[in-house]
C-alpha positions in Angstrom: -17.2 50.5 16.9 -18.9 47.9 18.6 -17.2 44.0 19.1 -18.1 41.3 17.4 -19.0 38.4 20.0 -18.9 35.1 18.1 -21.8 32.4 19.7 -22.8 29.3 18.6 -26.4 27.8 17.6 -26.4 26.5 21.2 -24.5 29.0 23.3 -27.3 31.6 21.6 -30.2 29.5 22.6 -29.1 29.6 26.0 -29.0 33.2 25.9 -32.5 33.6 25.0 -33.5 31.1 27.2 -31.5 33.3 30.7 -33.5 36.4 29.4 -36.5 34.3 30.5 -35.2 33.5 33.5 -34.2 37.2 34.4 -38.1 38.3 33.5 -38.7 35.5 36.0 -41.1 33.4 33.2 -39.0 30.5 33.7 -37.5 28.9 36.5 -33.7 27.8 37.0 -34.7 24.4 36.8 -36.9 24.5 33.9 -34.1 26.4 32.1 -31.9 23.5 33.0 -33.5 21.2 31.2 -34.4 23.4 28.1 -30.5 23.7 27.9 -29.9 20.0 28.2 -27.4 20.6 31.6 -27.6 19.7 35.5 -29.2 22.3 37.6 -25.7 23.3 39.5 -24.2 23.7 35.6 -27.0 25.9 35.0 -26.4 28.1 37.8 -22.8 28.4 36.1 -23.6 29.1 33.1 -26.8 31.7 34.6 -23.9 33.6 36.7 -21.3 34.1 33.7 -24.4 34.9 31.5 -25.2 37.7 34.2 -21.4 38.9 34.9 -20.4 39.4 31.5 -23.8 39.0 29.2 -23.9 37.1 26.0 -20.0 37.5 25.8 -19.8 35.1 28.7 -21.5 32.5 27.2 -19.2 32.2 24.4 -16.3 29.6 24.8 -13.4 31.0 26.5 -10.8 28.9 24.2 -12.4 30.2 21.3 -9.9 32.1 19.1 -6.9 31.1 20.9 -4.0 28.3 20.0 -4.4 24.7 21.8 -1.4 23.3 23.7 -0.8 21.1 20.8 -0.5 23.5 18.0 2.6 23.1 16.0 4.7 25.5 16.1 5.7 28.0 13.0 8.6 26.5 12.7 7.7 23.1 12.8 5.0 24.0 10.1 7.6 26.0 8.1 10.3 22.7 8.2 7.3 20.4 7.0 6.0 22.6 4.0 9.8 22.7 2.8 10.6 19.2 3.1 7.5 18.7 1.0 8.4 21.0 -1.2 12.1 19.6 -2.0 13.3 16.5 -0.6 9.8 14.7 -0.7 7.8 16.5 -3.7 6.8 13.1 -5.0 5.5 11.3 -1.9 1.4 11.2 -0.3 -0.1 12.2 2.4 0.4 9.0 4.4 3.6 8.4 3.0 5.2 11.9 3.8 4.1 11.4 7.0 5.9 8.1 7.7 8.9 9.5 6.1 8.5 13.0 8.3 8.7 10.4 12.1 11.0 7.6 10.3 13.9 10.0 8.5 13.2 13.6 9.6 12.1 12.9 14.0 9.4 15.2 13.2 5.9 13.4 14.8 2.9 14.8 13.3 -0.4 13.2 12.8 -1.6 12.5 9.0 -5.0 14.5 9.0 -2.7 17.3 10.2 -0.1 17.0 8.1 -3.1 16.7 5.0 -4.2 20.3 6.7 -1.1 22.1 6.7 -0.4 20.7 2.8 -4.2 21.9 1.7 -3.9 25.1 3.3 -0.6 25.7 1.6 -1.8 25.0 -1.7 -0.6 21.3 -1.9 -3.8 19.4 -3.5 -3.3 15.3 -3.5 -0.7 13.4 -5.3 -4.1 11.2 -6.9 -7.7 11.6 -7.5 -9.8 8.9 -6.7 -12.2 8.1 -8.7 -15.3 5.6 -7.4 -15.2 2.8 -8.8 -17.0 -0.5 -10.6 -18.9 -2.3 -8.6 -17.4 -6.1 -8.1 -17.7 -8.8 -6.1 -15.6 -9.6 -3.2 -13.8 -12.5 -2.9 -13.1 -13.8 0.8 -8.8 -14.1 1.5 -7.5 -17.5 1.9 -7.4 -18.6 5.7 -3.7 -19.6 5.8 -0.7 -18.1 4.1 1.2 -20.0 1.9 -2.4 -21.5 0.0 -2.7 -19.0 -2.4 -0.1 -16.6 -4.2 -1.0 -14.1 -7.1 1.9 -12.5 -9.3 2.5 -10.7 -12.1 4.3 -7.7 -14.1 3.6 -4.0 -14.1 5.7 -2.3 -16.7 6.6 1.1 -16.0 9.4 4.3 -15.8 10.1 3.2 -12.2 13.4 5.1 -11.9 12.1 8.2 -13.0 10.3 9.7 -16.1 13.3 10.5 -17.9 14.4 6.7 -17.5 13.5 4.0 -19.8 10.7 2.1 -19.1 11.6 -1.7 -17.1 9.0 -4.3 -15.4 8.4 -4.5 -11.6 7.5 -8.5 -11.1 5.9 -8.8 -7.7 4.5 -11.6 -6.1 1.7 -11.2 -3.3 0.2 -13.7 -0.6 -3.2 -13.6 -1.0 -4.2 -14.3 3.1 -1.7 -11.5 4.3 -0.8 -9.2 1.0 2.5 -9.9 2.0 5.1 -8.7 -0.6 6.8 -12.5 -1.0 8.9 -11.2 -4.2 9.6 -8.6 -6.1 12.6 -8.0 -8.6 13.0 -5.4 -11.7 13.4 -7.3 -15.4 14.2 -5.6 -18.6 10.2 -7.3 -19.4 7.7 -9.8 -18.4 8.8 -12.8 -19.7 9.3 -16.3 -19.0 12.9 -15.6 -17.3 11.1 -13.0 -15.5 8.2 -15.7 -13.5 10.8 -18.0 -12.9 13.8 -15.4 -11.5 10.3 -14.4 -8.9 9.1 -17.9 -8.8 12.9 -18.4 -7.4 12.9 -15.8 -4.8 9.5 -16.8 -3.2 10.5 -20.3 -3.0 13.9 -19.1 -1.3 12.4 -17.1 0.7 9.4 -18.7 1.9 8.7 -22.0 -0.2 6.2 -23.6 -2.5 2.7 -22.0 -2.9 -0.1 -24.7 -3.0 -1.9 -22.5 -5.9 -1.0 -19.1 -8.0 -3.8 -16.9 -9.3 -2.6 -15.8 -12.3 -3.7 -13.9 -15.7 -3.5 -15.2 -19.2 0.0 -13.5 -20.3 2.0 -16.0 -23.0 4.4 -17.0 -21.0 2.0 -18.2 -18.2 -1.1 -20.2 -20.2 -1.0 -21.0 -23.7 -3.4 -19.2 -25.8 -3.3 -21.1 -29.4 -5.2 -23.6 -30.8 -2.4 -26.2 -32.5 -2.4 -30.0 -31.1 0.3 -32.4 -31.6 -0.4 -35.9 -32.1 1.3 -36.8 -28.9 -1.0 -33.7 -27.6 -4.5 -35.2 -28.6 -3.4 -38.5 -27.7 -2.5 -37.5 -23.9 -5.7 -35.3 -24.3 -3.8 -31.9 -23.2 -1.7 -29.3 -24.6 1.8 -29.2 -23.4 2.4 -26.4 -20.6 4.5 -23.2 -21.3 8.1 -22.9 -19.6 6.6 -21.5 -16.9 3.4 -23.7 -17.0 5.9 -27.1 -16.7 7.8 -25.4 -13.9 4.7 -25.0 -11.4 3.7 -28.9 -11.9 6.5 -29.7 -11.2 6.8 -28.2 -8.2 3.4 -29.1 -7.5 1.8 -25.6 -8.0 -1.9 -24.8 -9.2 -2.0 -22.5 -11.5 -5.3 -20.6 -11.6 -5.9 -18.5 -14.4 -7.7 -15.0 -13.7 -10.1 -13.7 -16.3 -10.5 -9.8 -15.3 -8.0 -7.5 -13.8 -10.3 -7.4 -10.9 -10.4 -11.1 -10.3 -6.3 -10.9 -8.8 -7.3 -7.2 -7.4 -5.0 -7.6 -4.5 -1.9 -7.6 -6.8 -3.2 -4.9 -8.7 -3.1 -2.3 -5.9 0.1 -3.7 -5.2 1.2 -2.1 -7.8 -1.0 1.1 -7.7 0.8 1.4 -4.1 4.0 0.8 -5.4 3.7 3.3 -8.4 2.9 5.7 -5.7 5.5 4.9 -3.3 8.5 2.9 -4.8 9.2 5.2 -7.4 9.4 8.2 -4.6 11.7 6.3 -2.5 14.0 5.5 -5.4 14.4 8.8 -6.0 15.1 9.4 -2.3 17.8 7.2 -2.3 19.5 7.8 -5.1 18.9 4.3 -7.0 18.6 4.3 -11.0 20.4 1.0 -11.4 18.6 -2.2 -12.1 21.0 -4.5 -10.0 21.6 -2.2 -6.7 17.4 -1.8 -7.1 17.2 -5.5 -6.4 19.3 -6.0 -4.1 17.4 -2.7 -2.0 14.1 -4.6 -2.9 14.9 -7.3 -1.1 17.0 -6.3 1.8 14.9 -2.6 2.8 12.0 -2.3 0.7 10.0 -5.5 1.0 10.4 -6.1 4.5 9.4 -2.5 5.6 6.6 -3.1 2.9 4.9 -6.1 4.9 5.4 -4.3 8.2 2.7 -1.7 7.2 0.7 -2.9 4.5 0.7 -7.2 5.7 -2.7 -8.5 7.5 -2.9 -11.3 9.6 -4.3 -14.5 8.3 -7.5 -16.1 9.6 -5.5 -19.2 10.4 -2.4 -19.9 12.1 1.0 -21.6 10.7 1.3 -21.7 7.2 1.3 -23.8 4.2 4.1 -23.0 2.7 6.4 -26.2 1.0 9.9 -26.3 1.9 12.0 -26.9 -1.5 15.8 -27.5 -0.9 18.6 -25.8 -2.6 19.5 -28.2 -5.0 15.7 -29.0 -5.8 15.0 -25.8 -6.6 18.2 -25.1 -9.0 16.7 -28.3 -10.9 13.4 -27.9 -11.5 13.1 -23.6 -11.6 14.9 -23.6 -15.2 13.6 -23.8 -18.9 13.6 -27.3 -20.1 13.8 -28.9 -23.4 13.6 -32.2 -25.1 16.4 -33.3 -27.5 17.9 -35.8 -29.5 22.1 -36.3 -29.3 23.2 -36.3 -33.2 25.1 -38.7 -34.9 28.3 -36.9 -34.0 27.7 -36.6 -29.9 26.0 -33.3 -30.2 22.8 -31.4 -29.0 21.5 -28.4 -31.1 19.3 -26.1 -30.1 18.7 -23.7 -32.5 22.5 -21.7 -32.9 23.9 -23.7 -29.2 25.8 -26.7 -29.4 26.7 -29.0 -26.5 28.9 -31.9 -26.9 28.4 -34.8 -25.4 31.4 -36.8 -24.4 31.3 -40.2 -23.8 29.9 -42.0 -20.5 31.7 -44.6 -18.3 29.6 -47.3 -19.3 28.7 -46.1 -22.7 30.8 -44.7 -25.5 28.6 -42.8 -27.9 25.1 -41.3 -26.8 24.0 -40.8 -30.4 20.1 -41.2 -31.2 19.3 -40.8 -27.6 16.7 -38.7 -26.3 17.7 -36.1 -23.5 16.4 -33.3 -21.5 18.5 -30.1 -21.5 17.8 -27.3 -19.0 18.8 -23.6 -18.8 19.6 -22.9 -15.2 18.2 -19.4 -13.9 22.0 -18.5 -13.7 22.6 -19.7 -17.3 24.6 -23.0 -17.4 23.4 -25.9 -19.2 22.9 -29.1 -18.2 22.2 -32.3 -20.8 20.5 -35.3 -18.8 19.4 -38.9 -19.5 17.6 -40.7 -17.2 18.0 -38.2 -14.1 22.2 -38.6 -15.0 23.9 -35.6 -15.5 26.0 -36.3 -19.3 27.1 -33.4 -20.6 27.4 -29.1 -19.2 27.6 -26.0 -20.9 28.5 -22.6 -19.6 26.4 -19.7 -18.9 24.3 -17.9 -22.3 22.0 -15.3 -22.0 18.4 -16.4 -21.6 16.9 -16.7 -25.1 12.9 -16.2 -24.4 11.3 -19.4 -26.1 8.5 -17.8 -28.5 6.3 -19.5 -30.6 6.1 -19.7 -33.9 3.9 -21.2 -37.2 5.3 -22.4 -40.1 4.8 -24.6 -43.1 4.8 -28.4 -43.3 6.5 -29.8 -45.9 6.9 -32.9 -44.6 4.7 -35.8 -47.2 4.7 -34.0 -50.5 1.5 -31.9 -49.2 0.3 -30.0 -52.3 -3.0 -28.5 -51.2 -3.7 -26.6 -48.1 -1.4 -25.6 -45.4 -0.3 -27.8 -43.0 1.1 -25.9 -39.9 3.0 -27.1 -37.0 3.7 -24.4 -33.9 7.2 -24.9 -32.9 9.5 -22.7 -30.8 12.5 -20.8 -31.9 14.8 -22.0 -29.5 13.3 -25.7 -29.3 10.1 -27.4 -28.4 9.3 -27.1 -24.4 9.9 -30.5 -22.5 6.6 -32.4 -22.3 5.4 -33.5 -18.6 6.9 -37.0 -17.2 
């Protein structure tokens, strides 16, 4: 049985080019040149060709293992780590894991190899996608942030669903917050609006979509409304001018895109970590978020801005535990008393006034659930901690005048009406 001798497009062209050489109807040099090599490598190549015939123009390393070829056991230890301990993680991901947790230092593309060959196809398909336009990042950090929800089984498909709110900066897609919440809410922005003002300070702007408890959506104007020529801001809304914040509302998913595959990355690999660790309550998720997650999270995925420094606004402690809570505009009853809706909060009496009946006052929900009744930036009454009531908005009738035809109807919220801007 003859051997099989394996040559290449090019290692067979020089073959038929030698056999001209040894009828003598070419020269050496010529030759050289028709093989694309200097004339010493031709005389090489013409002596192996002549020694050992067309087998000795094939590559010697051909069929055998490189010096860098992992090892069977090496290739066995990452196919069962993939198949067990990290079943839910990517390509890239599994391969950070494999140098960070395991000491086990293998490049991606052969990592993707040794998973394909196995039978391991990828965790996603891609699928191309719309054309839209690009919009340039911001130049410093700090100018622009974009946030929202992403509701989801993040601790596993047999857990309930919960809502991932994540704040990213737009310059560096740094993750500035992220916490898990029973639901998007109002509570939810601010409890994130808290952390990246902790933790970095005051955006200039926020790109944002049109969720209720971000932008109003409803048609109804108060008198005092039309007569300012604006609708009242959401809970949310009021929080961000007072702290000086732009709020930009988004029209298209694609519009806040970098927040968006925050989230897609996340899917992929927050959930898998989770499950890594061992973490399937809400609280100790947190807490990981913040202390593990996030930072390691900005080391591989945050870009350098265009700019240098940042413009990030420093808010103190106390500033912040003010003006990051859910405000509302009241009047103290007849008997020293603020109601809102089933709470009541006395009011007892000041040093330089007895009875605060009639007055108007602002009460605030702190993000840690106390109460706090003010008149003229003065403290007056406390209340302790309540769970967070979400402040939704509601239509009902007027009766109010005797009206007998039509329907008069005034939007109000449940809890009370939102403070208007000072």
């Amino acid at each position: 049985m003859k051997e099989l001798i394996i040559l290449s497009k090019r290692e067979a062209h020089r073959g038929h080019v030698l056999e001209q050489v040894a009828h003598q109807s070419l020269t050496l040099k010529k030759a050289a040149i028709m093989m694309g090599v200097s004339y010493r490598q031709a005389k090489r190549i013409y002596r192996r060709w002549s020694d050992g015939g067309l087998e000795g123009l094939s590559h010697r390393s051909r069929g055998k293992s490189t010096g860098q070829a992992l090892s069977s056991d090496t290739t066995a230890k990452i196919l069962a780590l993939r198949k067990k301990k990290y079943a839910n993680f990517n390509d890239t991901h599994f391969t950070e894991m494999l140098a960070e947790q395991e000491d086990v230092f293998v490049c991606r593309e052969k990592v993707r190899q040794i998973l394909r060959a196995s039978g391991y196809g990828p965790k996603r398909k891609r699928r191309p996608g719309k054309h839209h336009s690009r919009r340039p990042r911001k130049t410093q950090a700090g100018i622009m942030m974009q946030w929202d929800g992403s509701p989801h089984r993040w601790f596993g498909p047999d857990s309930q669903p919960c809502c991932l709110m994540s704040a990213i900066d737009d310059a560096t897609s740094d993750l500035l917050g992220a916490v898990f919440v029973p639901a998007e809410s109002s509570a939810s922005y601010l409890l994130l609006l808290d952390m990246v003002v902790r933790c970095h300070g005051a955006p200039l702007a926020v790109y944002q979509d049109r969720h209720g408890a971000l932008v109003r959506s409803d048609d109804y104007w108060s008198v005092e409304e039309q007569l300012i020529g604006k609708q009242y801001p959401t809970h949310v809304g009021r929080v961000l001018e007072d702290l000086s914040i732009e709020g930009i509302s988004a029209h298209s998913p694609q519009a806040k895109g970098r927040v968006e595959r925050g989230f897609g990355v996340m899917q992929d690999r927050l959930i898998a970590e989770l499950e890594l660790h061992g973490i399937t309550d809400m609280v100790l998720a947190n807490q990981w978020l913040e202390e593990y997650y996030i930072p390691r999270h900005n080391r591989r995925f945050g870009k350098k801005p265009a700019g240098p420094g940042n413009a990030f606004v420093k808010i103190s402690k106390r500033e912040r535990y003010d003006k990051i809570a859910f405000a509302y505009e009241a009047v103290v009853g007849n008997d020293n008393c603020v109601r809102l809706g089933g709470l009541l909060i006395d009011v007892p009496p000041g040093r330089n006034r007895r009875s605060f009946a009639k007055a108007k006052v602002l009460v605030k929900q702190h993000l840690d659930g106390c109460w706090t009744v003010r008149r003229q930036d003065m403290i007056i009454a406390t209340h302790p901690a309540t769970p967070f009531t979400e402040p939704a908005r509601s239509w009902k009738k007027r009766q109010k005048g005797g009206l007998k035809r039509g329907r008069s109807m005034l939007q109000v919220y449940i809890a009370s009406k939102p403070a208007p801007l000072t």
